[in-house]
PQR file with spaces between the fields and no chain letter, atoms N, CA, C, O and H, PARSE charges and radii, in Angstrom:
ATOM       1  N    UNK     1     123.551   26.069   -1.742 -0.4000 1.5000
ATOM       2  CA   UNK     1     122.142   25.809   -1.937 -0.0000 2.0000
ATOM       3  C    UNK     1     121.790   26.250   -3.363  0.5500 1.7000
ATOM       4  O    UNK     1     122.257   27.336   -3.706 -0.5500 1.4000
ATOM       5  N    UNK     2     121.091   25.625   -4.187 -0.4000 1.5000
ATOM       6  CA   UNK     2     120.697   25.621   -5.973 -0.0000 2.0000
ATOM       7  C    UNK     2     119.110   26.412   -5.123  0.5500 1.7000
ATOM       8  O    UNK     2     118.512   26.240   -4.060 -0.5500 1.4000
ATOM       9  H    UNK     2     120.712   24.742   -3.908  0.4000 1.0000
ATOM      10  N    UNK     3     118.950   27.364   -6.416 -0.4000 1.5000
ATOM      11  CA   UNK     3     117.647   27.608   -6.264 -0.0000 2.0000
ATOM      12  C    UNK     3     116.280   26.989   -6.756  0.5500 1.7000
ATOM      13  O    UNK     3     115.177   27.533   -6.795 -0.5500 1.4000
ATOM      14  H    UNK     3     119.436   27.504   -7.279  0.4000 1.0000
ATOM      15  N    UNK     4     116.725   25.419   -7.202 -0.4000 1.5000
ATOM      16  CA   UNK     4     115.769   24.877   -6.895 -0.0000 2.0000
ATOM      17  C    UNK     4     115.331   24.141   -5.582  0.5500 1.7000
ATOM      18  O    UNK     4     114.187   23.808   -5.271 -0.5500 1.4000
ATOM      19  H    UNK     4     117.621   24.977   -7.169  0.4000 1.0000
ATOM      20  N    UNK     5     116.669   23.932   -4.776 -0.4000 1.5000
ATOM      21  CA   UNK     5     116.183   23.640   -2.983 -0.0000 2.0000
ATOM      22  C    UNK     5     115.919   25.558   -2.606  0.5500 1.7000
ATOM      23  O    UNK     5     115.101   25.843   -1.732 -0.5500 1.4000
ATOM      24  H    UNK     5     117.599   24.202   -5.029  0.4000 1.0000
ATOM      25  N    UNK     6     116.217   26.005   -2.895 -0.4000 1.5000
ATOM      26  CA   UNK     6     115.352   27.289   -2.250 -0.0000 2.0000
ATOM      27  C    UNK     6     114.197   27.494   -2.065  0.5500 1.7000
ATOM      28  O    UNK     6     113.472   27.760   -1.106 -0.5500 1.4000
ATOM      29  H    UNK     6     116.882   25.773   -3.605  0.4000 1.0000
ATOM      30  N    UNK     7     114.014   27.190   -4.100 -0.4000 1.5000
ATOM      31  CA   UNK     7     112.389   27.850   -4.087 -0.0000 2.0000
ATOM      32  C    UNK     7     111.616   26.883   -3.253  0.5500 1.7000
ATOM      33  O    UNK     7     110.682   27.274   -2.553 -0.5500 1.4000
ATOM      34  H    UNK     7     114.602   26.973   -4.879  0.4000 1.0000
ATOM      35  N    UNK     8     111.964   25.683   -3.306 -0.4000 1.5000
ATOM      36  CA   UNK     8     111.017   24.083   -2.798 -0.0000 2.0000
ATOM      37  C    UNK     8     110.959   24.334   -1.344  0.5500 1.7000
ATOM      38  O    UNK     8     110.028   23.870   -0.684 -0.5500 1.4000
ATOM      39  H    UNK     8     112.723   25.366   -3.875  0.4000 1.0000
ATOM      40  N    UNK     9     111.944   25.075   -0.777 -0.4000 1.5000
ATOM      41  CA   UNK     9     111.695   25.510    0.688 -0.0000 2.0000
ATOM      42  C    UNK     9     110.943   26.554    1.093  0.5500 1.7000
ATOM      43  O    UNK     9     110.155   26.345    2.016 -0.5500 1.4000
ATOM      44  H    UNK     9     112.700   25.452   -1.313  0.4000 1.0000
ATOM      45  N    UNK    10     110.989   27.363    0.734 -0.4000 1.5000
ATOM      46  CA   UNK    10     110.206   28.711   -0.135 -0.0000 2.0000
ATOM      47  C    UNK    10     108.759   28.218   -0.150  0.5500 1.7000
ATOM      48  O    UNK    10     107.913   28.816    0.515 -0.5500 1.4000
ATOM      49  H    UNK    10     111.629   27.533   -0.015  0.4000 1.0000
ATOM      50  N    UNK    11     108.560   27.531   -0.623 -0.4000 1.5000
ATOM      51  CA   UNK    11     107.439   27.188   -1.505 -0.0000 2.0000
ATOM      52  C    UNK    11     106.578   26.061    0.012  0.5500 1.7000
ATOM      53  O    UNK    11     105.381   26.093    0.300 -0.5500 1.4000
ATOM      54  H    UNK    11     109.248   27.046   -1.163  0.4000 1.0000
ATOM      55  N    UNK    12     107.463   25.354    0.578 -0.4000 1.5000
ATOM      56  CA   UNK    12     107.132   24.962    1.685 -0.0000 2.0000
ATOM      57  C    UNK    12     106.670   25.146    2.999  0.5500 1.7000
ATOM      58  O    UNK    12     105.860   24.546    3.705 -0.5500 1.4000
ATOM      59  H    UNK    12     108.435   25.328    0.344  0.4000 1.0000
ATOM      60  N    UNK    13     107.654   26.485    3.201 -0.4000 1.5000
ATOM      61  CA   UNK    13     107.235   27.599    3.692 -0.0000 2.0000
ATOM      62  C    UNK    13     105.597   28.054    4.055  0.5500 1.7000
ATOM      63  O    UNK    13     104.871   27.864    5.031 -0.5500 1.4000
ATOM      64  H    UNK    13     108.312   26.972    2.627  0.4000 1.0000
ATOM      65  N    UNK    14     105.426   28.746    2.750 -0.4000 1.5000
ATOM      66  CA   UNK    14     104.525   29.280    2.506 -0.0000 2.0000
ATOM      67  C    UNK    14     102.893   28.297    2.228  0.5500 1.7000
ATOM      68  O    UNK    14     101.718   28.554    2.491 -0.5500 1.4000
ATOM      69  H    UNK    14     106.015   28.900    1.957  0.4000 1.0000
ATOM      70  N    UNK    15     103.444   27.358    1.714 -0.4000 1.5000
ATOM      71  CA   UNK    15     101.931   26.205    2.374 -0.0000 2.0000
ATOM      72  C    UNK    15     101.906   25.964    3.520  0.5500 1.7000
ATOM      73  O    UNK    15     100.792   25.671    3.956 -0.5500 1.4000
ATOM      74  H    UNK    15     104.399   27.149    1.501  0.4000 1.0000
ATOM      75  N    UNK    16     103.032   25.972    4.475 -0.4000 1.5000
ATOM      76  CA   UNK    16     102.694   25.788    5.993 -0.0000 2.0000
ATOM      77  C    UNK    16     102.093   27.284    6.565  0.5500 1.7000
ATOM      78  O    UNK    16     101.341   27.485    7.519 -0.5500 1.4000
ATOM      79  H    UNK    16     103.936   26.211    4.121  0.4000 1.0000
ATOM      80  N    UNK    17     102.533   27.972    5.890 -0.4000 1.5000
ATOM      81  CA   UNK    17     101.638   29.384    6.313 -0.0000 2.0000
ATOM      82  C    UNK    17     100.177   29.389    6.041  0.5500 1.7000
ATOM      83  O    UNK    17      99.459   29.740    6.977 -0.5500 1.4000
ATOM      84  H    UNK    17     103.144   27.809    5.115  0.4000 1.0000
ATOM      85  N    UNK    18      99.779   29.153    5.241 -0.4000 1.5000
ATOM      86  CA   UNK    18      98.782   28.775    4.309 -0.0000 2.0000
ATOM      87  C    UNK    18      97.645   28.014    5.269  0.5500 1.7000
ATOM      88  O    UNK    18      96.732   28.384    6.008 -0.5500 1.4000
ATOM      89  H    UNK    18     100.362   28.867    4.480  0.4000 1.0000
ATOM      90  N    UNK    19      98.194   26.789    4.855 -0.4000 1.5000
ATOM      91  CA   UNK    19      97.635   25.539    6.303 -0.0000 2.0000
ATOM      92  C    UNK    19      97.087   26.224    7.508  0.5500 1.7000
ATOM      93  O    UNK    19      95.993   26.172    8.069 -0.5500 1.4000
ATOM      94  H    UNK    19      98.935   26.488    4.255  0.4000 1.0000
ATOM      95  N    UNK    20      98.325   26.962    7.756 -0.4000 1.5000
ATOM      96  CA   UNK    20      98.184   27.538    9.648 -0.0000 2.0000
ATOM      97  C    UNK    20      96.993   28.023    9.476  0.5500 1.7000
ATOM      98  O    UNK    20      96.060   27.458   10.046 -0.5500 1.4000
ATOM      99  H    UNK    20      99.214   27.003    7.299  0.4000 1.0000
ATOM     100  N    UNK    21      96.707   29.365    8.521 -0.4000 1.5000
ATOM     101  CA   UNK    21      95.747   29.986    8.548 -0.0000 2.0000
ATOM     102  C    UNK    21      94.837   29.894    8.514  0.5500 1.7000
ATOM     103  O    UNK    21      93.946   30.635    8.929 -0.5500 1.4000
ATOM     104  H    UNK    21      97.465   29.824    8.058  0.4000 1.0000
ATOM     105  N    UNK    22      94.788   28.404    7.712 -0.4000 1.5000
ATOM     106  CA   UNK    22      93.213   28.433    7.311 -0.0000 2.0000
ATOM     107  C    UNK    22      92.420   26.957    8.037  0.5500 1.7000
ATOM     108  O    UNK    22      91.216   26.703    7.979 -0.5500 1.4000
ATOM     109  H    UNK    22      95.512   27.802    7.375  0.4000 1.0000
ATOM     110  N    UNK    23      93.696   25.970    8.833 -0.4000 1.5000
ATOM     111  CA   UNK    23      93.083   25.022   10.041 -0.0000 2.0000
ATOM     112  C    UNK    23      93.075   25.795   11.486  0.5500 1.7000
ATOM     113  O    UNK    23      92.174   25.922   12.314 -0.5500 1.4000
ATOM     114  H    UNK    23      94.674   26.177    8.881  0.4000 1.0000
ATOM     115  N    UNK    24      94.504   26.287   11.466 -0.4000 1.5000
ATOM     116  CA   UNK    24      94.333   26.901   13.127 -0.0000 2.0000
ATOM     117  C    UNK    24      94.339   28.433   13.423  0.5500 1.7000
ATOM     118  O    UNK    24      95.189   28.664   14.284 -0.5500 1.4000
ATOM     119  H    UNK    24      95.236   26.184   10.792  0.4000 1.0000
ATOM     120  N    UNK    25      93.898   29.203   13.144 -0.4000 1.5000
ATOM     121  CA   UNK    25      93.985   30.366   12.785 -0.0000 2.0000
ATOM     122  C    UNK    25      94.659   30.664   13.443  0.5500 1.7000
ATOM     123  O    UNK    25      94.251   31.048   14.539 -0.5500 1.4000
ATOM     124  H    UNK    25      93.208   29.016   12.445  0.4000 1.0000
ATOM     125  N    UNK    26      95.868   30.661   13.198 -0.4000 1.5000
ATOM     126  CA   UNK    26      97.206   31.317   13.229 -0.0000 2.0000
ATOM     127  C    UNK    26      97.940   31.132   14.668  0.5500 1.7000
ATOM     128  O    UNK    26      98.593   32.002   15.246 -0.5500 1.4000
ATOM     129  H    UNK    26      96.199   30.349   12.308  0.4000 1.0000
ATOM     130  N    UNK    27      97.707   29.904   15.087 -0.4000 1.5000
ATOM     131  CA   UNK    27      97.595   29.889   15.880 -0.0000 2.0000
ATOM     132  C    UNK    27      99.321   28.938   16.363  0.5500 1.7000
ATOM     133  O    UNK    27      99.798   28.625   17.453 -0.5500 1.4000
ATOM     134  H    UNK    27      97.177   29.198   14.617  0.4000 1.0000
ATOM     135  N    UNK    28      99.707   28.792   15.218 -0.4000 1.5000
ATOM     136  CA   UNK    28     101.314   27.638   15.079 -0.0000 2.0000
ATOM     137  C    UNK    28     102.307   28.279   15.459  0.5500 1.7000
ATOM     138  O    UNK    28     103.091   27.921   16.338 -0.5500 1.4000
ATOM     139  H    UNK    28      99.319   29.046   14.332  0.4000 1.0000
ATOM     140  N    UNK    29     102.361   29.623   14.604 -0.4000 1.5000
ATOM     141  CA   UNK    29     103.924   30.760   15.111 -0.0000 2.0000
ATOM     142  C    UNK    29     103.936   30.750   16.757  0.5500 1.7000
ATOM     143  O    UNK    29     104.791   30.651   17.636 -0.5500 1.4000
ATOM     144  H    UNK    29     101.724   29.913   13.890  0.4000 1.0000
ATOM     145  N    UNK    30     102.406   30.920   16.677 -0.4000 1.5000
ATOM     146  CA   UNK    30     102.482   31.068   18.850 -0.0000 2.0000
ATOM     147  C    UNK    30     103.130   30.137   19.546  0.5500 1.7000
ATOM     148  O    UNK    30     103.834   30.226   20.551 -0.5500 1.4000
ATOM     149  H    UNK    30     101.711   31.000   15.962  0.4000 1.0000
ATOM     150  N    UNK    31     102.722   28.997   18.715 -0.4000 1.5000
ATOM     151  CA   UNK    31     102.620   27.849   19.425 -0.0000 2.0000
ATOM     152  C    UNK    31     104.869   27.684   19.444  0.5500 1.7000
ATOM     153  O    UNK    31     105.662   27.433   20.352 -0.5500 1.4000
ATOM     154  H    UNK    31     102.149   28.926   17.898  0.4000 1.0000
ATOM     155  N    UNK    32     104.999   27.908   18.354 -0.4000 1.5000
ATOM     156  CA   UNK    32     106.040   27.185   18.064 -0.0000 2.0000
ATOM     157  C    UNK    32     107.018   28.169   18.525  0.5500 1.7000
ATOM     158  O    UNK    32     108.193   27.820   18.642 -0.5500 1.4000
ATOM     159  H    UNK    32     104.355   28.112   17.617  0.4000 1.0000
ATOM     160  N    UNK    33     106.516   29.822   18.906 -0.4000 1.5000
ATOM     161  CA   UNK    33     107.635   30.512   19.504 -0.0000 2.0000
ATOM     162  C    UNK    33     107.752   30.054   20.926  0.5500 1.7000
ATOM     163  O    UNK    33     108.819   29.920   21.524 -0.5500 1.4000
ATOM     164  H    UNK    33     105.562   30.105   18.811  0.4000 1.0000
ATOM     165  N    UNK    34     106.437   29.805   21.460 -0.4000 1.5000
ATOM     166  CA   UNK    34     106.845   29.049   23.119 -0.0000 2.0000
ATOM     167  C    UNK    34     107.631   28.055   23.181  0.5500 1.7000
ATOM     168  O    UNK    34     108.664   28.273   23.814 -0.5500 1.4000
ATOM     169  H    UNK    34     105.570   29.914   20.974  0.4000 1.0000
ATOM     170  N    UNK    35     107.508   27.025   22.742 -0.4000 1.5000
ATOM     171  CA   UNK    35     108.561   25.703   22.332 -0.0000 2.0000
ATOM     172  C    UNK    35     109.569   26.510   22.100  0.5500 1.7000
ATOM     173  O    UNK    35     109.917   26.930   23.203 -0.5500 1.4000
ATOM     174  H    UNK    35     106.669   26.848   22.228  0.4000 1.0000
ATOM     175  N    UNK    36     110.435   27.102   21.026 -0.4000 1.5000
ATOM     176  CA   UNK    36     111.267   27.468   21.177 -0.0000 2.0000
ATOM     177  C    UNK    36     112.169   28.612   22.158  0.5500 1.7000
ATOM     178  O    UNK    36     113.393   28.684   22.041 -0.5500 1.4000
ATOM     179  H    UNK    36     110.152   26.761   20.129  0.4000 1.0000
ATOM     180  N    UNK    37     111.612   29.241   22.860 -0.4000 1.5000
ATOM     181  CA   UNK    37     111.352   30.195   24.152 -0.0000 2.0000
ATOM     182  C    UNK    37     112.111   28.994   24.716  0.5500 1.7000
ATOM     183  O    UNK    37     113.329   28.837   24.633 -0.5500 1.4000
ATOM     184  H    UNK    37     110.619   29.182   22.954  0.4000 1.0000
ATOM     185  N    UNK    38     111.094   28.025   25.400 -0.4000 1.5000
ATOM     186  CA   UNK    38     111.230   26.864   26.138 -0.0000 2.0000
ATOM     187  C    UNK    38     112.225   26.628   26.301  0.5500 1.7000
ATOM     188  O    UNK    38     112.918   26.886   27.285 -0.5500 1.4000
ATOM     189  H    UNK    38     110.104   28.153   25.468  0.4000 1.0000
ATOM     190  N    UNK    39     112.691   25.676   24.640 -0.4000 1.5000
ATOM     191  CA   UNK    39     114.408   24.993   24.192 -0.0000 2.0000
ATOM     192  C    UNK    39     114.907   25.744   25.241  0.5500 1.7000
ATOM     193  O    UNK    39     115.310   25.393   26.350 -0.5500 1.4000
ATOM     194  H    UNK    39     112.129   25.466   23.840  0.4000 1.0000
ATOM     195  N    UNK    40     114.756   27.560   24.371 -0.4000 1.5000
ATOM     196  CA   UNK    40     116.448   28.402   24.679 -0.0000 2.0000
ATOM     197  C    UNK    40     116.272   28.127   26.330  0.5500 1.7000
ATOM     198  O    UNK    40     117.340   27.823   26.861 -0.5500 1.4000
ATOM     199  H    UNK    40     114.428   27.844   23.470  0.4000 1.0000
ATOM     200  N    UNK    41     115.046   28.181   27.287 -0.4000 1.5000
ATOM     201  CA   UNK    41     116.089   28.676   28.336 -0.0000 2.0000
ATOM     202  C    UNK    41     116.277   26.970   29.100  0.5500 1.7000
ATOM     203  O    UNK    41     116.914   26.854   30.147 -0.5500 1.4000
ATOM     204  H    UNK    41     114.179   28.428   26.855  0.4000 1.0000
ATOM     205  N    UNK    42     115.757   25.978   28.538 -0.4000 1.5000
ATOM     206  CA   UNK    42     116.588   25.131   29.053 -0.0000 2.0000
ATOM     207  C    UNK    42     117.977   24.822   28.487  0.5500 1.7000
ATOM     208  O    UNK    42     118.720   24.019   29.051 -0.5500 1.4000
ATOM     209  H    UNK    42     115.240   26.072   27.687  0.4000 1.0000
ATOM     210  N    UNK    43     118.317   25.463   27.375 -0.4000 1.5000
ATOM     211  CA   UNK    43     119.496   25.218   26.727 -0.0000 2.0000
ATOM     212  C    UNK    43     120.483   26.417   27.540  0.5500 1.7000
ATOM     213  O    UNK    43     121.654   26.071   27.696 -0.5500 1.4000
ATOM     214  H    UNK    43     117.714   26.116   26.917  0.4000 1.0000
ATOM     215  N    UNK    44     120.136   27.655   28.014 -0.4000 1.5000
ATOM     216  CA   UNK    44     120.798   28.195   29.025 -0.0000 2.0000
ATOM     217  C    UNK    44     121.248   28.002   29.956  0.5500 1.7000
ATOM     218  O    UNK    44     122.109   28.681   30.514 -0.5500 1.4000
ATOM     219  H    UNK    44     119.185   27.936   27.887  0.4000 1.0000
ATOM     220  N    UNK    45     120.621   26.759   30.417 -0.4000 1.5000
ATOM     221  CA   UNK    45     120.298   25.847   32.146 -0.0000 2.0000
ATOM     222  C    UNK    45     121.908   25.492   32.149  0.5500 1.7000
ATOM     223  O    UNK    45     122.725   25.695   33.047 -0.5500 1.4000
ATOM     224  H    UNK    45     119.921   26.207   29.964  0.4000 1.0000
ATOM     225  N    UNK    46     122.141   24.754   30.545 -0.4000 1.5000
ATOM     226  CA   UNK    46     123.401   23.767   30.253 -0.0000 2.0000
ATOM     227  C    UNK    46     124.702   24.540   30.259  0.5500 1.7000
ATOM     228  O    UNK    46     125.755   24.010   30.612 -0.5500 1.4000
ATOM     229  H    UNK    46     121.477   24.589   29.816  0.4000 1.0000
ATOM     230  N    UNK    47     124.612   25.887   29.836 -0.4000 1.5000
ATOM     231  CA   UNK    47     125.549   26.803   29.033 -0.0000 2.0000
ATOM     232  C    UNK    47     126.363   27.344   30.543  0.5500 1.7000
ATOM     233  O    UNK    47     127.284   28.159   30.490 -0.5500 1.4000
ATOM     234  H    UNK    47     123.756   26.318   29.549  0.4000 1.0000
């Protein structure tokens, strides 16, 4: 990885943080740790 795909991810990052805060108040990490919660334990179901 060049640190110009870093910083641009980096940098991507941090406007989606940005965004979150200031349309859904903060309301995305929640959102997106349940979904992923979710995945894992149907991906356990398989394992």
């Amino acid at each position: 990885m060049t640190n110009t795909i870093a910083i641009a991810i980096l940098v991507m990052i941090g406007v989606l943080f940005v965004a979150d805060q200031l349309l859904f108040q903060w309301a995305l990490p929640l959102n997106a740790a349940r979904l992923i919660d979710g995945l894992i334990e149907y991906l356990s179901f398989w394992r």
